[in-house]
PyMOL commands that place a pseudoatom at each C-alpha (Angstrom):
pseudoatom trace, name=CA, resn=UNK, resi=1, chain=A, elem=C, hetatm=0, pos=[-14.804, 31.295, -3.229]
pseudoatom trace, name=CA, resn=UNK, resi=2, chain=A, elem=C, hetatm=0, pos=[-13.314, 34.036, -1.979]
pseudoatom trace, name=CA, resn=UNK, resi=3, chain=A, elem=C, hetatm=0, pos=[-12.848, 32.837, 1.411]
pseudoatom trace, name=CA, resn=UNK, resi=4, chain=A, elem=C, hetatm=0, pos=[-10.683, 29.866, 0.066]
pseudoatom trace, name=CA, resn=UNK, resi=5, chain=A, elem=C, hetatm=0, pos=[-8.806, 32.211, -1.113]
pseudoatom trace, name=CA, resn=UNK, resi=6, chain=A, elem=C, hetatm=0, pos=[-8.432, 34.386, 1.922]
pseudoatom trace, name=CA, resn=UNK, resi=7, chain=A, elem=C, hetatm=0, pos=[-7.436, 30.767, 3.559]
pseudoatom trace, name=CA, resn=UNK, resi=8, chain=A, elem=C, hetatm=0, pos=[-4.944, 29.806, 0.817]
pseudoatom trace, name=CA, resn=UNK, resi=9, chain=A, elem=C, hetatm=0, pos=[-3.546, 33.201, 1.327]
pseudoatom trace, name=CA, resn=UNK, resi=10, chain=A, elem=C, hetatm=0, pos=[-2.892, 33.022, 4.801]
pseudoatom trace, name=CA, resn=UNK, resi=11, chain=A, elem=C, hetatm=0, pos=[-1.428, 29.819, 4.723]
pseudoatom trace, name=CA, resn=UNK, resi=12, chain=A, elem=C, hetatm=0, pos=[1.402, 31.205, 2.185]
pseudoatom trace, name=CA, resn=UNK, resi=13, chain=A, elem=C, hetatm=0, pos=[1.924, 34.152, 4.484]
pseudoatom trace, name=CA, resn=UNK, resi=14, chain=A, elem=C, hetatm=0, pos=[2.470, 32.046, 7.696]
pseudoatom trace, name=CA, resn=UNK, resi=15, chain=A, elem=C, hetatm=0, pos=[4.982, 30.061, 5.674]
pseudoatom trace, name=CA, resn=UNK, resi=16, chain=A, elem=C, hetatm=0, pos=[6.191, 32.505, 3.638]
pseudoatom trace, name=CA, resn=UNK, resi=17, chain=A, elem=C, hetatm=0, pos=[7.354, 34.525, 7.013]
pseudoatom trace, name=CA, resn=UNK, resi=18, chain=A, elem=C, hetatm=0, pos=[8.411, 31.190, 8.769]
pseudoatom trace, name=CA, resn=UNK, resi=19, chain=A, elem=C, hetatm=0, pos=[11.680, 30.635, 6.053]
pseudoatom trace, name=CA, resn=UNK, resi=20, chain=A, elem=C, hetatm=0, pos=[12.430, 34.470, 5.825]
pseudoatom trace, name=CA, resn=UNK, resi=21, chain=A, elem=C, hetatm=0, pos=[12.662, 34.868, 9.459]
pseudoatom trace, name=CA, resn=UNK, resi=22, chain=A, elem=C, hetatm=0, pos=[14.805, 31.686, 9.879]
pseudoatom trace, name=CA, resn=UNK, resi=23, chain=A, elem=C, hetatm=0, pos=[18.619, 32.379, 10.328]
pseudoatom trace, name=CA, resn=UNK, resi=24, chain=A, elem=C, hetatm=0, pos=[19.684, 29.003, 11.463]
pseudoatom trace, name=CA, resn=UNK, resi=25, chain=A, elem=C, hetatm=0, pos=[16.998, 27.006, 9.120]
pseudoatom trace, name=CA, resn=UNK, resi=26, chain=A, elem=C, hetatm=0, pos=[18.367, 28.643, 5.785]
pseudoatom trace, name=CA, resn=UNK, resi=27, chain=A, elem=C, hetatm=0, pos=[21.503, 26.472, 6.472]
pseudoatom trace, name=CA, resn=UNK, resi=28, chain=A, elem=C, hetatm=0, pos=[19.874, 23.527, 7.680]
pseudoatom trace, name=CA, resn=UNK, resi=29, chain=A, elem=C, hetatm=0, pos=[17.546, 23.669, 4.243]
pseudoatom trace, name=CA, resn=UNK, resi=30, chain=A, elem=C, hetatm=0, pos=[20.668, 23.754, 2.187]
pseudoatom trace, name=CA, resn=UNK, resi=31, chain=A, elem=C, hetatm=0, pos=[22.216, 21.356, 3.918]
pseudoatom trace, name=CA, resn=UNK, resi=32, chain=A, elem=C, hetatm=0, pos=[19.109, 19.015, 3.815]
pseudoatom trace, name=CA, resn=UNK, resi=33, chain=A, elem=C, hetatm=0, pos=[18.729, 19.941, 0.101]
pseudoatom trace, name=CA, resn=UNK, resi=34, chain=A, elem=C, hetatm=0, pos=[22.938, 19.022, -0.892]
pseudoatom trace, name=CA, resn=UNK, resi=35, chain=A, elem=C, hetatm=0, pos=[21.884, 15.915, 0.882]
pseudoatom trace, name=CA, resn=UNK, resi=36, chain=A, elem=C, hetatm=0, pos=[19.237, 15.244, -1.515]
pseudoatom trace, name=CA, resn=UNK, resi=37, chain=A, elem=C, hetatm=0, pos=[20.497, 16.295, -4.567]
pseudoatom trace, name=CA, resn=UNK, resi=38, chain=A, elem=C, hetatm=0, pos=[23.829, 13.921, -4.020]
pseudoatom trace, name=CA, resn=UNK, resi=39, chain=A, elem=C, hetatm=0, pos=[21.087, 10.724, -3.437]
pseudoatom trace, name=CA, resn=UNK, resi=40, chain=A, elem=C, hetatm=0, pos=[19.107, 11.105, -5.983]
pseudoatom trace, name=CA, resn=UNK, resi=41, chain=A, elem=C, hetatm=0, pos=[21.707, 12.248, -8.666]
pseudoatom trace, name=CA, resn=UNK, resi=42, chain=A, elem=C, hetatm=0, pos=[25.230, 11.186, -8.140]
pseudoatom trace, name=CA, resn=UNK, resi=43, chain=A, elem=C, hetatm=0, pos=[23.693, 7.703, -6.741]
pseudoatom trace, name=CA, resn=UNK, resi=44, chain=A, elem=C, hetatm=0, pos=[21.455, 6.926, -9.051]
pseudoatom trace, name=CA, resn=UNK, resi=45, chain=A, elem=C, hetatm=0, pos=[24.357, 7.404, -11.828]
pseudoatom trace, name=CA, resn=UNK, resi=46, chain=A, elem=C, hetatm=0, pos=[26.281, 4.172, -9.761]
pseudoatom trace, name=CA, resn=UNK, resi=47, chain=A, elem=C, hetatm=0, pos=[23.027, 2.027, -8.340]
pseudoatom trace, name=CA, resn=UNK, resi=48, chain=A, elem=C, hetatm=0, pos=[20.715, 1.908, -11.003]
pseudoatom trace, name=CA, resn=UNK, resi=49, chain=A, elem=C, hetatm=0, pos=[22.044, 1.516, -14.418]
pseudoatom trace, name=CA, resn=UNK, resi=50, chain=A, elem=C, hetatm=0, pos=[20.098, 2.287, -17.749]
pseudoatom trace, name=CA, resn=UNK, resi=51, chain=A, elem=C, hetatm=0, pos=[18.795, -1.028, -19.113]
pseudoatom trace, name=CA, resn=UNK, resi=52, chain=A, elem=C, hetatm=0, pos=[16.705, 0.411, -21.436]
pseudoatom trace, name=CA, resn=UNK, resi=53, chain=A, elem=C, hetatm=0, pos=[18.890, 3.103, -23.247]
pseudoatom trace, name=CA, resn=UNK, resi=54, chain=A, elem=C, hetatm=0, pos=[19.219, 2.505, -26.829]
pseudoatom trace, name=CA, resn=UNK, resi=55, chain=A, elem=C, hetatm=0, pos=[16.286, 0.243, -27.251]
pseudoatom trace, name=CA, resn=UNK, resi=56, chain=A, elem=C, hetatm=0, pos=[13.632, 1.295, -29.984]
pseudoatom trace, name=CA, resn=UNK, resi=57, chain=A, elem=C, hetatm=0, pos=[9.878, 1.363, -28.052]
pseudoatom trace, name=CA, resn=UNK, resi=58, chain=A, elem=C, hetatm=0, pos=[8.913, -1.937, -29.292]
pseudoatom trace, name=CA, resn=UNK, resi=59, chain=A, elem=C, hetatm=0, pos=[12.270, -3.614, -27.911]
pseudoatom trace, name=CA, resn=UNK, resi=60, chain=A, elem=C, hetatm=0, pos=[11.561, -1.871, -24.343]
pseudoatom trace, name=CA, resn=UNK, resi=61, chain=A, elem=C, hetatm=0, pos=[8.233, -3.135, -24.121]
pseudoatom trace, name=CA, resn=UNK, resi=62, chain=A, elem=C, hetatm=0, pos=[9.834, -6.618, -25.064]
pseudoatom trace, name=CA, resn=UNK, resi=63, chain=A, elem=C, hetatm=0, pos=[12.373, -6.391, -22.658]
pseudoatom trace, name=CA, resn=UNK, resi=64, chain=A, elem=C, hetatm=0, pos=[10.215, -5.120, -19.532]
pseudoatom trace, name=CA, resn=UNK, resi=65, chain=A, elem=C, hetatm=0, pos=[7.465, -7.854, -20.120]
pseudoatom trace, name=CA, resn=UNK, resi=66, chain=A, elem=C, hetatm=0, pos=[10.454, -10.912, -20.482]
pseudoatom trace, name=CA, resn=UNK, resi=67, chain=A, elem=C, hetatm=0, pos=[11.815, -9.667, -17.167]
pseudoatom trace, name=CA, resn=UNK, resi=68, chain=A, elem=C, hetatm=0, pos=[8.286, -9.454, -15.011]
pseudoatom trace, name=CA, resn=UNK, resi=69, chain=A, elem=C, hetatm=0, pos=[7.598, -12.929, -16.600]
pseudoatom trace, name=CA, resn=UNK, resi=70, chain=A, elem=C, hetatm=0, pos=[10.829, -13.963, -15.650]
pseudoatom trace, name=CA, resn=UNK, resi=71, chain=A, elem=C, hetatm=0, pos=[10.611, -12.611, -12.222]
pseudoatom trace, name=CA, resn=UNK, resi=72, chain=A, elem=C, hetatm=0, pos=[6.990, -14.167, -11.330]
pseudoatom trace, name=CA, resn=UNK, resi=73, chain=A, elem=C, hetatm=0, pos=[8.679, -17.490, -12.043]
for i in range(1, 73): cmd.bond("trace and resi %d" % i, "trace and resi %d" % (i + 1))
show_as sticks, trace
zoom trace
């Protein structure tokens, strides 16, 4: 056990050391994480639309079944 753990913690400490001696990285992360956040959030507000927002349970599971029926058609 405890040499999993002496692995584990080695493998945080090379990383760990890695990002905190980066100067150029640290920009290129936030960069890279801007990126993401704008493709998954503001994109996903315009692309893919709530069909299933103010349906009760029963009226989702409806809905969802009707369109995979419809769909393997």
């Amino acid at each position: 056990m405890s040499t999993n753990v002496n692995i584990f913690r080695r493998i945080w400490r090379f990383y760990y050391e890695g990002f905190t001696s980066m100067t150029v990285g640290k920009t290129l992360w936030l960069i890279i994480l801007i990126k993401l956040a704008i493709m998954f959030l503001v994109l996903k507000i315009f692309f893919f639309p709530s069909f299933l927002g103010g349906k009760s349970s029963e009226q989702k599971a409806d809905y969802v079944s009707n369109e995979l029926i419809e769909r393997s058609n």
